[in-house]
C-alpha positions in Angstrom: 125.5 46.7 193.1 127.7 49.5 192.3 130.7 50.5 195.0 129.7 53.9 194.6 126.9 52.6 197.7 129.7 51.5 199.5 130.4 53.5 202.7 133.6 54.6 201.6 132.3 55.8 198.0 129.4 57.8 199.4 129.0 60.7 201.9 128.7 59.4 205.7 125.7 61.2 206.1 123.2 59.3 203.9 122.1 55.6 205.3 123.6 53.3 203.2 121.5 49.9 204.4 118.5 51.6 203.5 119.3 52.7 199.8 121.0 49.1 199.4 117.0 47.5 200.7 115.5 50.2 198.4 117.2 49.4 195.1 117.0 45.2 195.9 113.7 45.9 197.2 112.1 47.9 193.9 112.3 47.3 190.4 116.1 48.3 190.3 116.4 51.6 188.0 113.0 52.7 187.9 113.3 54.0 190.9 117.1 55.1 190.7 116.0 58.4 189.3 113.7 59.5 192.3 116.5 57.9 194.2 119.6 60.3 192.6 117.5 63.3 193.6 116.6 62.3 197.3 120.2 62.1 197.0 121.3 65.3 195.5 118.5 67.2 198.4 120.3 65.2 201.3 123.8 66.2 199.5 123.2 69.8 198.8 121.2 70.5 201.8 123.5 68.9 204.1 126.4 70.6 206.5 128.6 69.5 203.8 127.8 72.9 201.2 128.0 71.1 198.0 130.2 73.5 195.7 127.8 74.4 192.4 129.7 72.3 189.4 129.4 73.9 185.9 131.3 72.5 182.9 132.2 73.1 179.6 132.5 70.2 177.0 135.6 68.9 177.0 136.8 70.2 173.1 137.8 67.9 170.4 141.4 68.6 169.3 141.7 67.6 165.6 142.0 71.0 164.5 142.8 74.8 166.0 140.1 76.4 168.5 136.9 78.6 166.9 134.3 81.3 168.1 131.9 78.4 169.2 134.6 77.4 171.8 135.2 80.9 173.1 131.3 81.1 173.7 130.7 77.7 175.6 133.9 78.7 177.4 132.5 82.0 178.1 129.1 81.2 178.9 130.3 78.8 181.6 132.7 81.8 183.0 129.6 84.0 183.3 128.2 81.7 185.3 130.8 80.6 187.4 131.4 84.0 188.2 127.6 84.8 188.7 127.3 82.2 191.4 130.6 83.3 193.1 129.0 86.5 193.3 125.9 85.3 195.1 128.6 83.4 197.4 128.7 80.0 196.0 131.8 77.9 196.3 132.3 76.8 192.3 134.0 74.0 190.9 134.2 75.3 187.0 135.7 72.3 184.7 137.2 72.9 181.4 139.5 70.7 178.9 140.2 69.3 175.8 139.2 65.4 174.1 142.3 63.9 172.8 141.7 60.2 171.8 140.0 59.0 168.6 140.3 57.7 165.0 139.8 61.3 163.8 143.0 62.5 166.3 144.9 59.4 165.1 144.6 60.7 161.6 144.8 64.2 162.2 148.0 63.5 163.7 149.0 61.6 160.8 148.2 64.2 158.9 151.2 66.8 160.6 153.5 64.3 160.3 154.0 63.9 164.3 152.7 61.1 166.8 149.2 61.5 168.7 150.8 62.8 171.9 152.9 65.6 170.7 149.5 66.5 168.2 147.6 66.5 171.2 149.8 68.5 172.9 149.8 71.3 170.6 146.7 71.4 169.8 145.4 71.2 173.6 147.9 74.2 174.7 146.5 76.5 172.2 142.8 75.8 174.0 144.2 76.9 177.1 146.1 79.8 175.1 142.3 80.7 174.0 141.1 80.7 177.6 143.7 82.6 179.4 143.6 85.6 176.8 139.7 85.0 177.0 140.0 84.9 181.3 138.4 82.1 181.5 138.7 81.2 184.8 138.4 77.2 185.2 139.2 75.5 188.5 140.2 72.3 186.1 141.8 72.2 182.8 141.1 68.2 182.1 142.7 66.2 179.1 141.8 62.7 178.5 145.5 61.8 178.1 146.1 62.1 181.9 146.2 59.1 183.2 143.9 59.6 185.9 141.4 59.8 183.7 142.5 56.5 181.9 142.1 55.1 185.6 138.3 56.8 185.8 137.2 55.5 182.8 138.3 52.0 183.7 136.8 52.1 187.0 133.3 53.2 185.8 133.7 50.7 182.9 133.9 48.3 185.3 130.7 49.8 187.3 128.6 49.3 184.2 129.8 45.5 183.7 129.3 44.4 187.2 125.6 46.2 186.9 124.8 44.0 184.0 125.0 46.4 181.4 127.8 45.6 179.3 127.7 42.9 176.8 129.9 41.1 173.8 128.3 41.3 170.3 128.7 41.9 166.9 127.9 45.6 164.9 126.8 45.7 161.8 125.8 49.4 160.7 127.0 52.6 160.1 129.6 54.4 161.3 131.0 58.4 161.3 134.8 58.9 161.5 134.1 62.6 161.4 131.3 62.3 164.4 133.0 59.8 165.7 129.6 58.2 166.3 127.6 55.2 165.1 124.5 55.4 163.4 121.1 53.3 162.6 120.2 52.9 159.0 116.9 55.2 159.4 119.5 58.1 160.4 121.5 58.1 157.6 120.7 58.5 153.6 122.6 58.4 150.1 123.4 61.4 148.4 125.3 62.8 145.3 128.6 64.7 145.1 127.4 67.6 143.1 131.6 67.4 141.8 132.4 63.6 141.4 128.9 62.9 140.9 129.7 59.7 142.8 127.0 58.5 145.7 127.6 58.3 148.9 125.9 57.9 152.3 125.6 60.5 154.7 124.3 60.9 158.7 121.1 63.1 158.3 122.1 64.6 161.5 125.4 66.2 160.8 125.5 65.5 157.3 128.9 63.8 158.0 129.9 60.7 155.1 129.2 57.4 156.7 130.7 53.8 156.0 128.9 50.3 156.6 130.8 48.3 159.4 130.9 45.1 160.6 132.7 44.4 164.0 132.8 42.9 167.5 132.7 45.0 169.9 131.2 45.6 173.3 127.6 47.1 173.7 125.6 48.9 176.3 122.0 47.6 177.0 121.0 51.4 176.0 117.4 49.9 174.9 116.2 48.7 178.8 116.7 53.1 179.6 113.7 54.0 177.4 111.2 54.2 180.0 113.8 55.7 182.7 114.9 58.4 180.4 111.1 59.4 179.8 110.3 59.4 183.2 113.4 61.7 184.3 112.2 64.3 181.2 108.6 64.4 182.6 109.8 64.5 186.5 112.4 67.7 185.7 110.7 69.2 182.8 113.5 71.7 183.2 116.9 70.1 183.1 117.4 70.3 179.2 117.7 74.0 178.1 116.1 75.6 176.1 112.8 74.1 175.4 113.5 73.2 172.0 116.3 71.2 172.5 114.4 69.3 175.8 112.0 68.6 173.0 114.5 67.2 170.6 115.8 65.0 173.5 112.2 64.1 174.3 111.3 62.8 170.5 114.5 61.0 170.3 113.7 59.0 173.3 110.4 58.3 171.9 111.6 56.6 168.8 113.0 54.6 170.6 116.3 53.7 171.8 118.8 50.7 170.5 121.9 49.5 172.3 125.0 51.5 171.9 128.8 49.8 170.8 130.9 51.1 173.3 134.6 49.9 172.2 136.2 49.5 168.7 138.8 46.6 167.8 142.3 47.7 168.8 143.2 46.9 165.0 140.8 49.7 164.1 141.9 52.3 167.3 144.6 52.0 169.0 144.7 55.5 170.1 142.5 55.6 173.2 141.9 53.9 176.5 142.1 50.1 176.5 138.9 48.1 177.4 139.7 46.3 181.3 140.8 42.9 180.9 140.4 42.8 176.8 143.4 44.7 175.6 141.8 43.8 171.3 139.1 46.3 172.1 139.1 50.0 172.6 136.6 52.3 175.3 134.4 54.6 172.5 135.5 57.9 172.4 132.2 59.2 173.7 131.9 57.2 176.6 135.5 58.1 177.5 135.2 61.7 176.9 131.9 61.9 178.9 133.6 60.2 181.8 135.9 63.6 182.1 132.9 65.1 184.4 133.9 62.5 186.7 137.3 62.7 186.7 137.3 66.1 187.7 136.0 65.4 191.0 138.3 62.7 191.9 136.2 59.5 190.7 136.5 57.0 192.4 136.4 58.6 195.2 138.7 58.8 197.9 137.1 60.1 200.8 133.4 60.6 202.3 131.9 62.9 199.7 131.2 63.9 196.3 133.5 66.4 195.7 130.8 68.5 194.0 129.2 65.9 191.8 126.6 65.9 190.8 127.1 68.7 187.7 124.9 71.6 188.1 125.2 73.0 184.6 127.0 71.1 181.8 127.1 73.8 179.0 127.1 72.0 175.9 126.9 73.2 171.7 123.9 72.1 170.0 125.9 69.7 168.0 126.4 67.1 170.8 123.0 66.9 172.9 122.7 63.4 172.1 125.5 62.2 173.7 125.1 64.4 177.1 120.7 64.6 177.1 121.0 60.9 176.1 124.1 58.5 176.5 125.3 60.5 179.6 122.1 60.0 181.9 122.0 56.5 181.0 125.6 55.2 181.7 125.1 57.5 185.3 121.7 55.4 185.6 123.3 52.3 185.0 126.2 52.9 187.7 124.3 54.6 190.0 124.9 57.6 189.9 123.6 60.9 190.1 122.4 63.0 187.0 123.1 66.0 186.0 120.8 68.9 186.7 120.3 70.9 184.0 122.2 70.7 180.8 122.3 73.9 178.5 122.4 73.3 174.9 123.0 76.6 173.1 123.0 77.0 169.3 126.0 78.1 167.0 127.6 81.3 165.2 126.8 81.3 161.4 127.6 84.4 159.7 125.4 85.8 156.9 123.1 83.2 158.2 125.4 81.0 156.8 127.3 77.8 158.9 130.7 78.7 159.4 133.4 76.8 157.4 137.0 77.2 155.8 136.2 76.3 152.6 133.8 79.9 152.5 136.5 81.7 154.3 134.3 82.7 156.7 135.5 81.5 159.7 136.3 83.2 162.6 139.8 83.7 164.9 138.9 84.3 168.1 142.0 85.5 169.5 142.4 88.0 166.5 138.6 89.6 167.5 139.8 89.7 171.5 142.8 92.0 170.1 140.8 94.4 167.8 138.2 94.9 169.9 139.0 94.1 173.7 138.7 90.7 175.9 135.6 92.4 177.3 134.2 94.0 174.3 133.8 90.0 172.8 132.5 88.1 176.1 129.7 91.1 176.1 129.1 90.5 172.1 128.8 87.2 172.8 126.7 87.2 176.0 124.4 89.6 174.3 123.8 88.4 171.0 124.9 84.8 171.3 122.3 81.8 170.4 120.6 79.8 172.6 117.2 78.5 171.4 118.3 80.1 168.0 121.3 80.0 166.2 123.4 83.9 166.4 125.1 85.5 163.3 128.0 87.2 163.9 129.1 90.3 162.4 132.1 92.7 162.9 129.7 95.3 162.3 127.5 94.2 165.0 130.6 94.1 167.5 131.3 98.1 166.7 127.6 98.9 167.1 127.1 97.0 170.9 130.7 99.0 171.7 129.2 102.7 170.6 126.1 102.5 171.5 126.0 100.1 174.8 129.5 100.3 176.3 131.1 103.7 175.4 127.9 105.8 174.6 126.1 104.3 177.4 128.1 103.0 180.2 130.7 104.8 179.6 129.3 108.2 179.2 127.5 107.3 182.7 130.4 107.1 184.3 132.1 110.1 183.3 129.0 111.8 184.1 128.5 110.5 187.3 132.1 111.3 188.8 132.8 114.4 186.9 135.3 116.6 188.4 133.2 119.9 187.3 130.3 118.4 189.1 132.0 117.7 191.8 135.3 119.2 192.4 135.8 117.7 195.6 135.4 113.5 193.9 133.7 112.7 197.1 130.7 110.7 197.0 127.7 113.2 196.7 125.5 112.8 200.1 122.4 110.3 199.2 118.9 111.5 199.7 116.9 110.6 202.7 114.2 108.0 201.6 112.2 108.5 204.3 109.4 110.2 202.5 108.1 109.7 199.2 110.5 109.6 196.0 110.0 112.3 194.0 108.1 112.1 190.7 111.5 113.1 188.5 113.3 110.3 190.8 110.6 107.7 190.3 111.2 106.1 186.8 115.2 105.2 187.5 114.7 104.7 191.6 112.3 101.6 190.5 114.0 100.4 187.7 117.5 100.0 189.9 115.3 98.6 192.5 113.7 95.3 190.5 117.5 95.4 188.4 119.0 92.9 190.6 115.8 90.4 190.6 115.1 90.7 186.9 118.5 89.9 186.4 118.9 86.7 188.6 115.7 85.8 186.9 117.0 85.7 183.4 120.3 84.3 184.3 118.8 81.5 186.2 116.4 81.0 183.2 120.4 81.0 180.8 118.7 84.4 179.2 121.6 86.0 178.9 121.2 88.7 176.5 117.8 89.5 178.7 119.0 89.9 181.8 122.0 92.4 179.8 119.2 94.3 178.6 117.5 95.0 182.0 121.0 96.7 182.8 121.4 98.6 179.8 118.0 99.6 179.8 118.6 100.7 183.5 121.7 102.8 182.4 119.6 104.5 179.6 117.4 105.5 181.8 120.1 107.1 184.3 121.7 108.9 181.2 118.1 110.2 180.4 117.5 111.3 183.9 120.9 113.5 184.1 120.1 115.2 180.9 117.1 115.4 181.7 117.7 117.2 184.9 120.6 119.4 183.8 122.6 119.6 187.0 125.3 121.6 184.6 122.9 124.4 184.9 122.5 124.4 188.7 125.6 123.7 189.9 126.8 127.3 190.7 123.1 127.8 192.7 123.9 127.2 196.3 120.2 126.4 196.9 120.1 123.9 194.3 123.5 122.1 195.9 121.2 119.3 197.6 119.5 119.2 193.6 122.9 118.6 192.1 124.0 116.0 194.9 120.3 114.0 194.2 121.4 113.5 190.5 124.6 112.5 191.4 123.8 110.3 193.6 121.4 108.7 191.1 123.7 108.6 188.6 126.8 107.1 190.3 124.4 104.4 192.0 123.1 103.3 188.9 127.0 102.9 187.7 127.8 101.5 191.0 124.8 98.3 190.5 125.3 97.6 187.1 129.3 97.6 187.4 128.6 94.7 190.0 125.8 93.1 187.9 128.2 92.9 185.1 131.1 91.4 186.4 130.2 88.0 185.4 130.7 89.2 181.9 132.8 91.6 181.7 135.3 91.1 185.1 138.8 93.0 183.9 136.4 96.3 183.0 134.1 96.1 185.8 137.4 95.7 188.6 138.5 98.7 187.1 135.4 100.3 187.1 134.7 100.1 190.4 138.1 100.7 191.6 137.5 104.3 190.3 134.5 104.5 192.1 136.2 103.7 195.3 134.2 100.8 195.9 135.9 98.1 198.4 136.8 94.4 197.1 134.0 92.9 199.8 131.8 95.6 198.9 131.2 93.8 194.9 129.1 90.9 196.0 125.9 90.3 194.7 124.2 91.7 198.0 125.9 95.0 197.6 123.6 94.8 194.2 120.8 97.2 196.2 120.0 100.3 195.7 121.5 102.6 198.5 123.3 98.9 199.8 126.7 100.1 198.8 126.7 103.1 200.7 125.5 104.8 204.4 122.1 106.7 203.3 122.4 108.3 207.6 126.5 108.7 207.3 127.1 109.4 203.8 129.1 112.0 204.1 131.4 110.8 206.8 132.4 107.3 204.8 134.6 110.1 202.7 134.7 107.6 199.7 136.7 109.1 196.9 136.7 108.6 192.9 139.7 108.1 191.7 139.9 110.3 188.3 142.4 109.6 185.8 141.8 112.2 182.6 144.1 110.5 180.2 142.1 106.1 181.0 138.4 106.1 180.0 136.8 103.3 180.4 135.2 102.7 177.0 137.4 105.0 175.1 135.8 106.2 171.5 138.5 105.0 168.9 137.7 104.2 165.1 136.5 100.7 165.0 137.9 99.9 161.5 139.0 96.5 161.3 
């Protein structure tokens, strides 16, 4: 029995005697699944607020970040900031994967030790990030040593539960995946150059070799049957559905045990197997564990510290390991799972994978400068991959900046708080809704009243670029409405003043709810963007996200809230895109 049931591993207000009867008393994991979510209800529901967790993977350092980095990173961002706006607590984990055979010979490859490669290579990650504003509670790297100390301790779980076993491998094996593979997953190809044969992982098309070894497995097989049942009970927690059914048929096909260490004469650069310094943990298992080690496993105290994960936001590339392994080492030391893992697709380009041998990769710190920090978190928010790969395009980047954010946002905003409209920058006086909204009000009123809903559905459902639509689609609409409506025309008409003020109002209210809306994904443009519109910092909450919620509709005009004009800063400013 795992010590995370002990009364000092788990929180004081769950009974332990009773889970200990339950697990001796049932057939041992088949019920741990129901058991981690009775859990997770008591946790989450309990005076103790658990904080929502969301992670990144932690990112493989043997070479220089890519776009497909910035867009896990930035998808996690969007969502850590999404929930802080609702008024979560968020514990947001980033951080990069640093031990390996591959990392060994990268390192070799510069000429400089494993540390100092690691080093380097990890510090332009957070480089990445911080330009990006990514803002992660935890920057993990599996060289720290209390993660050494985490994935000792939960090494040691899984061989007190029985799950850990001495044997001998004989298969293939992927220096490039870093992963080990059965003989039905791999197959023998021809180098259209050398015209030599060689054997390759159908999976990621990476060159395999046949290895024999001793090594330490995990009894991955005796999951099958627990793995199935948590798919069909939270039909849900792999997203989108196309990967859950990925997951789902590799379960079905069964499931062999996993080698979980390497001889130390093969790796030495990694985390040494407790009490057998000739082996080596397996990269995966080790890197997996950094979810833990974020919270402070082992724990120290009475409670969680967030776990279990709420999100883990993963590439495509490496659903296996987290839809797969990952449930079934928590499983086997008792833990709780995760509860929902999104997989999103990648970034070709011309539809075609990206790679330096066609030149066709992509710097992402060289994009952020051409075209703004928020310019490529929307691009990539919008017309990122989830169920579907995305193909990025320069031109693509210029046409989302004209058309969404300067000709549409933008030109909103200067609309809505222009000085010739009104000369005194208050805000106008809203209209009384105490009758009926008038028919040439009616179209916009409604859209900004579902707007918030329709885009906490789509966010919730990791529809990103929907739920960015529904606010677009709401500021077309107001830019429709004012030219529609003209007020240019009756704003020297002192009968039509309360006319003018109506279309102002409308106008600055839809900028007002879609500059909170966005401020997931686009934070540094939004701040400022409300700062002009005199909104107060405790005022950008997802609540304020009403129509009419951000302002008195009875006192209006005695809140004296000012925009703050500044003719030589626009927001979205129209410059040649050429790069």
């Amino acid at each position: 029995m795992s010590q995370f049931l002990s009364s000092k591993r788990f929180p004081n207000f769950i009974n332990h005697q009773n889970i200990n009867s339950l697990l001796i008393s049932t057939s041992y994991i088949r019920k741990v699944t129901n058991l981690q979510h009775i859990i997770y209800k008591q946790y989450a529901t309990s005076a103790f607020k658990k904080p929502i967790y969301i992670t990144t993977p932690i990112f493989y350092v043997n070479a220089i970040p890519h776009i497909g980095h910035l867009y896990s990173a930035v998808i996690a961002d969007s969502l850590k900031r999404y929930y802080e706006l609702k008024g979560h607590k968020v514990i947001f984990s980033t951080g990069t994967d640093e031990h390996g055979l591959k990392i060994k010979q990268s390192a070799e490859k510069s000429k400089m030790n494993p540390q100092e490669f690691c080093d380097q290579v990890s510090s332009k990650f957070k480089e990445l990030f911080d330009i990006a504003n990514i803002s992660y509670t935890t920057f993990i790297r599996t060289t720290e040593q209390r993660h050494k100390d985490a994935v000792k301790y939960f090494w040691k779980c899984l061989m007190n539960n029985g799950f850990i076993y001495k044997g001998r491998y004989k298969g293939w094996y992927s220096v490039s995946d870093e992963a080990f593979y059965n003989t039905s997953h791999v197959q023998e190809i021809q180098n259209p150059d050398s015209k030599e044969k060689l054997m390759i992982a159908t999976e990621s098309g990476q060159s395999v070799e046949w290895t024999i070894e001793e090594n330490y497995k995990f009894r991955l097989s005796e999951f099958q049957d627990k793995l199935k049942s948590w798919l069909e009970e939270n039909p849900q927690v792999i997203m989108p559905i196309n990967k859950f059914n990925e997951v789902k048929a590799w379960i079905d096909s069964g499931l062999s045990d996993l080698s979980i260490s390497r001889p130390h004469s093969r790796l030495d650069w990694g985390v040494d197997v407790p009490e057998d310094s000739e082996q080596t943990v397996y990269v995966w298992l080790d890197a997996l564990i950094n979810y833990l080690t974020v919270t402070g496993f082992p724990w120290p105290h009475d409670d969680m510290n967030g776990w279990p994960v709420d999100i883990h936001v993963i590439g495509k590339d490496i659903l296996k390991f987290h839809a797969v392994y990952w449930p079934a080492f928590l499983m086997a030391a008792n833990l709780p799972l995760p509860q929902k893992i999104l997989a999103h697709s990648h970034w070709t380009m011309e539809k075609q994978k990206m790679s330096k041998s066609r030149g066709n990769v992509v710097d992402p710190i060289k994009v952020m400068n051409d075209y703004g920090v928020d310019t490529i978190r929307y691009y990539l928010m919008r017309d990122g991959g989830i169920a579907d790969d995305g193909d990025y395009s320069d031109e693509n980047i210029k046409v989302r900046y004209r058309k969404d954010l300067a000709g549409q946002l933008g030109n909103l905003v200067s609309r809505s708080i222009s000085p010739a409209l009104n000369p005194s920058s208050i805000v106008p006086s809203a209209p009384k809704f105490l009758g009926e909204i008038a028919e040439k009000d009616a179209n916009l009123y409604y859209k900004l009243q579902s707007l918030p809903d329709l885009v906490d559905k789509h966010f919730q459902n990791m529809e990103f670029g929907k739920g960015l639509s529904f606010i677009f689609d709401a500021i077309a609409e107001a830019n429709k409405y004012f030219t529609d409506n003209e007020p240019w025309k009756l704003k020297n008409d002192k009968n039509q003043k309360e006319a003018v003020n109506n279309i102002l109002f409308y106008s600055v209210e839809t900028v007002r709810i879609s500059g909170i809306l966005l401020q997931p994904v686009m934070p540094t443009k939004m701040s400022e963007l409300l700062d002009r519109l005199g909104i107060q910092k405790d005022q950008r909450t997802w609540e304020y996200a009403r129509f009419g919620r951000g302002w008195d509709l009875n006192n209006n005009h005695n809140r004296k809230i000012k925009f703050h004009h500044d003719e030589k800063s626009v927001l979205f400013p129209k410059f040649k895109l050429t790069k």
